[in-house]
N, C-alpha and C positions, 0 to 999 in steps of 0.2 A: 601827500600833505601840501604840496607846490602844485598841483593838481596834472602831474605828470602819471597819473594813472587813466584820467581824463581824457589826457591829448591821447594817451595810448588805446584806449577804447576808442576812441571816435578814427583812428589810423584803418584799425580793423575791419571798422563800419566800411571808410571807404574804401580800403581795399579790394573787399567783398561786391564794391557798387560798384567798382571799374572790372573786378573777373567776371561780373557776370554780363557786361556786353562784350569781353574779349572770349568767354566760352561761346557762347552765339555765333560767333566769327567760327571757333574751331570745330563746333556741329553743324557747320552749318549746312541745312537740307536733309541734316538727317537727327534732330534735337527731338522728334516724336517718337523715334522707330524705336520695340522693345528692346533691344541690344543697347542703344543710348539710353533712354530712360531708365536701363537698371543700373548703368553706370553711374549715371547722375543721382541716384538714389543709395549708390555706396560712399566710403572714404574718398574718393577721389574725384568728387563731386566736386565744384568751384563756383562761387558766385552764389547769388540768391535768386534761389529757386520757384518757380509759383507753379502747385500744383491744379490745375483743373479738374479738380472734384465734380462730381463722379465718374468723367472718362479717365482722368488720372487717379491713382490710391497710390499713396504711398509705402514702401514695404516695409512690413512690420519683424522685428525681431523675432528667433527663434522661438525665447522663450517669453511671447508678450501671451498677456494670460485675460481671457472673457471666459465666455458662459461656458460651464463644464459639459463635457459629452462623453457618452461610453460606450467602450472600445469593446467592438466582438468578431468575433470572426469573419475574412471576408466571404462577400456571397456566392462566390463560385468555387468557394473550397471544396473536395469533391468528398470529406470524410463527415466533417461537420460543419456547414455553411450556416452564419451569423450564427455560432455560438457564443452566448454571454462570457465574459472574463470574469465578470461582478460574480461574487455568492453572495449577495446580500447581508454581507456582514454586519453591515449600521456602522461602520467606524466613520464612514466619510458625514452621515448626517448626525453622527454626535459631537465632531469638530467642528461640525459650520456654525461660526460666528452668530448669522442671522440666523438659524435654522429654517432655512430655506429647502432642507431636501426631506423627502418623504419616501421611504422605500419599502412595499409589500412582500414581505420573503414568499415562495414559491410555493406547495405543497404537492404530494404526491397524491392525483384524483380517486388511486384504489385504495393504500395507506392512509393517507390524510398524513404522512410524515412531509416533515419540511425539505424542501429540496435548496440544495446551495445553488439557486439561481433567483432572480428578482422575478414576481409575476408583475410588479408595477413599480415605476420610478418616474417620480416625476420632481422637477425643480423650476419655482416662481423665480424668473428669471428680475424682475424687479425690485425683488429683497435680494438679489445674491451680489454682495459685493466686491466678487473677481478676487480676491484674496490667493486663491488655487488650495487652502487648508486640503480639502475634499482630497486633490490631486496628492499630495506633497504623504498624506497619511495613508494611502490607500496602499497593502500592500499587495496585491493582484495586478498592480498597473492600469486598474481597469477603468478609470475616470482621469480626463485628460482635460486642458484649458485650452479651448477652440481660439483662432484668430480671425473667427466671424463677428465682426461688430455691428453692423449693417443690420440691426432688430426694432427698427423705428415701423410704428403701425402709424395709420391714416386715419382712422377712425377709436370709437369710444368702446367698441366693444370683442377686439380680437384677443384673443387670449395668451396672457403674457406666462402660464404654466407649462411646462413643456414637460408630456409624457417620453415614457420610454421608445415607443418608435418614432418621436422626433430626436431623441437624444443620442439612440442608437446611431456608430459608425463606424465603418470597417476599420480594421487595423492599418491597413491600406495609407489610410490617408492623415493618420498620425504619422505613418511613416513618412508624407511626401510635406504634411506644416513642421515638423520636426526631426528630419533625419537625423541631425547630431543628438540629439536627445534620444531619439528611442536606439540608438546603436547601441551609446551608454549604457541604458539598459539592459537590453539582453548582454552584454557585457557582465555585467554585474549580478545577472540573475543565472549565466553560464549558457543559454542560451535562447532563441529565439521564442520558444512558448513561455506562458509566464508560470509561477513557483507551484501553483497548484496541482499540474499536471508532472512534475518530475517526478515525481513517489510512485505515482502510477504507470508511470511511462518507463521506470527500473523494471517494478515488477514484470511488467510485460514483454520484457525484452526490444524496447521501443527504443531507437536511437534517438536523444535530440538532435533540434537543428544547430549547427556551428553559428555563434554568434556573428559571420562576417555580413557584409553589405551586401554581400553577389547572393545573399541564401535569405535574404529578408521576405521571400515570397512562398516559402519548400516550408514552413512550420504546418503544423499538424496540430493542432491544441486538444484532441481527442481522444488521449491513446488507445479508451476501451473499445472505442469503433473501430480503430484502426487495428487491433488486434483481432475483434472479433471478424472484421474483412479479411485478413490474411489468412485465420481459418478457416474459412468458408471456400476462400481461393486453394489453400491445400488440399482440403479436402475434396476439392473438382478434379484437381490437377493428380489426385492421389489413384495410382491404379487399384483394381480390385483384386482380393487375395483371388489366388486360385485353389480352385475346390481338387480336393482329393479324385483321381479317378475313381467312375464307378459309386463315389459318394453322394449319396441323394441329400438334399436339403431336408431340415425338420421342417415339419407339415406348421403353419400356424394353431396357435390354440385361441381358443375365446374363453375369456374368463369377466366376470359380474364384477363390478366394480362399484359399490355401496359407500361413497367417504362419509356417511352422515351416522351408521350403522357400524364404521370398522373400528376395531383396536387400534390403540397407538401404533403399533408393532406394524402393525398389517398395512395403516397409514405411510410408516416408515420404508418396508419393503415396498410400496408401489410408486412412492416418492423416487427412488432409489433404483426402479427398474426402467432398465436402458431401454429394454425389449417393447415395453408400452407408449403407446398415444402421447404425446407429450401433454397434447387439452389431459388426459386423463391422470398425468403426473403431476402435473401442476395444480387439479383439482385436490388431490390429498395433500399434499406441498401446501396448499391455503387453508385444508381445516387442521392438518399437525400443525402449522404455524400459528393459526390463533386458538390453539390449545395450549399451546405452549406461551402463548404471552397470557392467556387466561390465565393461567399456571392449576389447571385442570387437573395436572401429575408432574410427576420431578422429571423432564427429560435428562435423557443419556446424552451421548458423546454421537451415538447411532442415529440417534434422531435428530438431532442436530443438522446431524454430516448430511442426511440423505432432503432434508429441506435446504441448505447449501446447493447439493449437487443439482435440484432442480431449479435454484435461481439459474447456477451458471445456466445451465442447458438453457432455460429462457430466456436470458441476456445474451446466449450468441447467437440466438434468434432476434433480437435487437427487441424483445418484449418483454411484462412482467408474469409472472404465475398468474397473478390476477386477471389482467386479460387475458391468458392461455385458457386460465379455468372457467371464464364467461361462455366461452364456445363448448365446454362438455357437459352431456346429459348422463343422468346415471344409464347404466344399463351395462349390457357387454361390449368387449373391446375384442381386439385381435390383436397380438401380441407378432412383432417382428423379431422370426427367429435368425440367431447370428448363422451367418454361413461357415459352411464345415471349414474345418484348419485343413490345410496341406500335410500329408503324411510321405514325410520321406522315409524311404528303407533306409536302415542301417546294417553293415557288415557284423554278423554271429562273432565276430572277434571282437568290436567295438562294446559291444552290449555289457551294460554294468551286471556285475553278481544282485540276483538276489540281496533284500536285505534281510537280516534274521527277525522271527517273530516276536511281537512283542514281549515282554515278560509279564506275569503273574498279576493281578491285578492287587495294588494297596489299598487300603483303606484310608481314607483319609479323613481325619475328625478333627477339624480346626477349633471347636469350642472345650476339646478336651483334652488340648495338646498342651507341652509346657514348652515355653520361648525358647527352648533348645529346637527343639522338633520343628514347630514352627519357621524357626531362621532355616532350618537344611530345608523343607519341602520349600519356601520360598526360593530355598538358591539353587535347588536339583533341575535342571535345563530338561530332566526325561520325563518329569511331569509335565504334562497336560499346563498349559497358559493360566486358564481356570483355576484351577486346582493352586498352580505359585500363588495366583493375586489371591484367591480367599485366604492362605495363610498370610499373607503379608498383609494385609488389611485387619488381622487380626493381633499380627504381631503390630503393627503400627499403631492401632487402638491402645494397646496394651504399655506402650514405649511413652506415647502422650498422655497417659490417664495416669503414669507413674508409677503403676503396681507393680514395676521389678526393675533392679538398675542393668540398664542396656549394655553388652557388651561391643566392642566392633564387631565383632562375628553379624552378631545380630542386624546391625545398622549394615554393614557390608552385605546381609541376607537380603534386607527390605529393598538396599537400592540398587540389587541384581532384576529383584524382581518386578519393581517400577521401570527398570531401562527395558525390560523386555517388552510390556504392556506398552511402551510409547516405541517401541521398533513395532509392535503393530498395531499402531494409530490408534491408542485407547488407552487408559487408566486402567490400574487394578483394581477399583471401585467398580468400572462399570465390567472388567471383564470378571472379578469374582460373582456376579447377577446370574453367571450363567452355570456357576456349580454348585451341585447338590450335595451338602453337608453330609458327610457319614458315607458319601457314593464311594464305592471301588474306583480307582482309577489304573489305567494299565501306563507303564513306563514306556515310552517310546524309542524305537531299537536306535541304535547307534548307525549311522551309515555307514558300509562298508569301505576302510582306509586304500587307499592309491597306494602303488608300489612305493616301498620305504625308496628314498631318495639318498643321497648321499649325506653322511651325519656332519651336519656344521663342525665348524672348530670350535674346542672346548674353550670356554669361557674362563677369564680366569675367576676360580673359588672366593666364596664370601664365606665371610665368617659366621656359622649358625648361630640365630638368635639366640641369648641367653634362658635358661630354664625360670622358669616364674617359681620366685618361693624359695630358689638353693643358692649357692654362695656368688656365680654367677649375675644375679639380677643383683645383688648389691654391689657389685662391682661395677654393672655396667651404668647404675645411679649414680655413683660417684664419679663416673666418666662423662655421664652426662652434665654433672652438676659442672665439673670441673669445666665442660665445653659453653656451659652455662653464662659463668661467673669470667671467661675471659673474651665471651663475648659483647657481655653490659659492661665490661670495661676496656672496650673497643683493641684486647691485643688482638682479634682477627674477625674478619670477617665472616658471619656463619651464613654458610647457606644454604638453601632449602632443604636436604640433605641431614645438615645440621640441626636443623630447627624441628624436623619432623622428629630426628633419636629423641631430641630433647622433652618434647611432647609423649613420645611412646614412654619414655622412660618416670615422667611424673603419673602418666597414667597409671603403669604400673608398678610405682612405690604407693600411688592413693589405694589399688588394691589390695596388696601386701600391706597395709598398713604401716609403711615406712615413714616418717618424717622428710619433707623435701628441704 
């Protein structure tokens, strides 16, 4: 107001004009050399400074933000050198401000499916107005704000668009414009690869890399290469079984191999088969597969599985069916037979008994069965797989269409016989396909029991379930009721225990016909 803010600014001024020929004094002879210049370029800088542009630059903050660039793997990485971060999501060019970025998603050259990587990216670097949106939204990490300013052309006609391998730059050198920043990072993301890769890097048994500063060089951003490398290396490293003495190897066969001419089935089986040409696996692998997206027939779980098993095999071969299948001609194959197992003796004492023969063969008519019969052949463990799933597929049709009220028996039959079908890798839809309505089925023997061992200690005694229908089940109603009503009025706590009698017991007043 008295213009004491005045005199105080112009103090500063000359403050600043007198340190800067007393710093000159205190560098002096050595005010060019990089050691001085970066100091004078920090806090503790004095005096005013005059930069000589362009053999001096002044250094720019960590986080100063220009033209964006993307980050991919570095080039001498030895699993997957300049792999892209980006999957082409579009998130970064549906934030920009200007819409300045243009990105072409990837596709697969024998699919034509899209691939989570960019085949082109490019951004006009003259509409992008450094904002960093691009960076700040991207959840990959994959696009980063350079501290390259220096993009002045000379001429009228250099092109100020910048494709993807000018844009492209190793991780590397994010990490050397930004070390505090990207440590943060992999901090935050757990660690040094970015998010895309940890779900597959679980599965695979792929450790990440520790977020620290000493390990900023040791990430892997590839797991599936790097897993399918380590099998390849066991597999070298793995010795060979030894053959049984005296045991001669199977002779090769040759068998004709028609995919344009074969059954689903037959598709399936040679898909599936270890023993054959891989070109000649992955040949049927390509016509079962676009059968099945034809939708040509209903595939099973079997065909499925066996177009599955021949990606992997092609992918730890670092290829797809499709190009496996470009190299096969119809005709015959030779098939690679496994080498014989090792047969060791065993001692005439060790040797198990005999098991007893099967028994007698049932009949089994699932269309003329009643839900009684049904739920036991579904829950009989000595039936044939086949044979449970057709009745329980027909007990479960029967349960959903509502034509009879289901009892637990019942429900406890179907889901003995569903846990079975999935302990060997299938449904009981598809494994009831393989039995024949009305066929004989034989019970399969019991194995023979190991010496009785010493008998546990007795338990102590439960009280047997009450009789359904006699004076008993309405007692035990009214005990349930009673455990009921003092538990919605919080005098105790029920616990699962509880809550289950209490359930059995309305169940079985609703079929008694009891009032709850």
């Amino acid at each position: 107001m008295y213009g004491i803010g005045i005199l105080k600014g112009l103090g500063v001024t000359l403050r600043r004009f007198v340190e800067t020929y007393t710093a000159d004094l205190e560098w002096w002879g050595t005010k060019r050399t990089p050691e001085t210049f970066a100091i004078r370029q920090g806090p503790q800088s004095k005096g005013l400074n005059t930069v000589e542009y362009p053999d001096e630059k002044t250094a720019v903050p960590e986080r100063f933000r220009f033209i964006p660039f993307l980050v991919v793997n570095n080039f001498d990485e030895p699993y997957a050198p300049g792999h892209d971060w980006c999957t082409s999501c579009g998130i970064c060019a549906k934030v920009c401000p200007p819409q300045c970025i243009w990105i072409v998603r990837g596709k697969d050259p024998n699919t034509g499916r899209p691939k989570p990587e960019p085949e082109a990216f490019y951004i006009d670097i003259d509409i992008c107005m450094n904002c960093g949106y691009c960076s700040e939204y991207c959840p990959f990490d994959a696009i980063k704000m350079d501290h390259d300013y220096e993009l002045a052309s000379f001429d009228r006609t250099t092109n100020h668009i910048y494709d993807k391998k000018k844009l492209s730059k190793e991780v590397r050198y994010w990490q050397t414009i930004a070390p505090t920043t990207a440590l943060e990072e992999a901090i935050m993301r757990g660690q040094w690869e970015h998010k895309d890769t940890l779900k597959v890097a679980k599965k695979a048994g792929i450790p990440m890399t520790e977020p620290v500063w000493e390990n900023r060089g040791a990430a892997q951003h590839n797991p599936e290469i790097v897993k399918a490398t380590q099998q390849a290396a066991a597999a070298d490293a793995a010795p060979a079984p030894a053959a049984a003495p005296g045991a001669a190897a199977p002779a090769p066969q040759k068998i004709s191999i028609d995919v344009e001419s074969a059954s689903v089935d037959q598709l399936a089986n040679w898909s599936a088969d270890e023993s054959l040409p891989l070109e000649a696996r992955a040949a049927a692998g390509v016509k079962l597969d676009g059968m099945i997206r034809d939708k040509e027939f209903k595939p099973t779980s079997t065909h499925r599985k066996a177009v599955s098993a021949v990606k992997k095999a092609a992918k730890a071969e670092d290829k797809t069916i499709e190009e496996l299948a470009s190299g096969f001609s119809l005709g015959e194959v030779t098939t690679t037979p496994a080498a014989p197992a090792a047969v060791s003796a065993a001692p005439a004492s060790a040797q198990q008994p005999a098991a007893p023969a099967p028994a007698a063969g049932a009949v089994i008519d699932v269309e003329g069965a009643e839900p009684a019969q049904l739920a036991e052949w579904s829950a009989d463990e000595s039936l044939p797989l086949e044979a449970r799933a057709a009745a329980a597929v027909k007990l479960d049709g029967m349960i959903r269409e509502k034509t009879y009220k289901p009892s637990s028996t019942d429900r406890k039959a179907l889901s003995a016989a569903k846990k079975a079908a999935k302990e060997a890798d299938t449904s009981i839809e598809d494994a009831a396909q393989g039995f024949t309505p009305g066929g004989a089925v034989a019970a399969a023997p019991a194995q023979p029991a190991a010496a009785p061992a010493a008998p546990p200690p007795a338990a102590p005694a439960e009280a047997a379930p009450p009789a359904e229908g006699g004076g008993d089940l309405q007692t035990e109603i009214e005990a349930a009721r009673e455990l009921e009503r003092k538990g919605k009025a919080k005098e105790i706590k029920l616990s699962s225990a509880d809550r289950k009698r209490i359930a059995e017991a309305k169940k079985a007043a609703k079929e008694a016909g009891i009032d709850w």
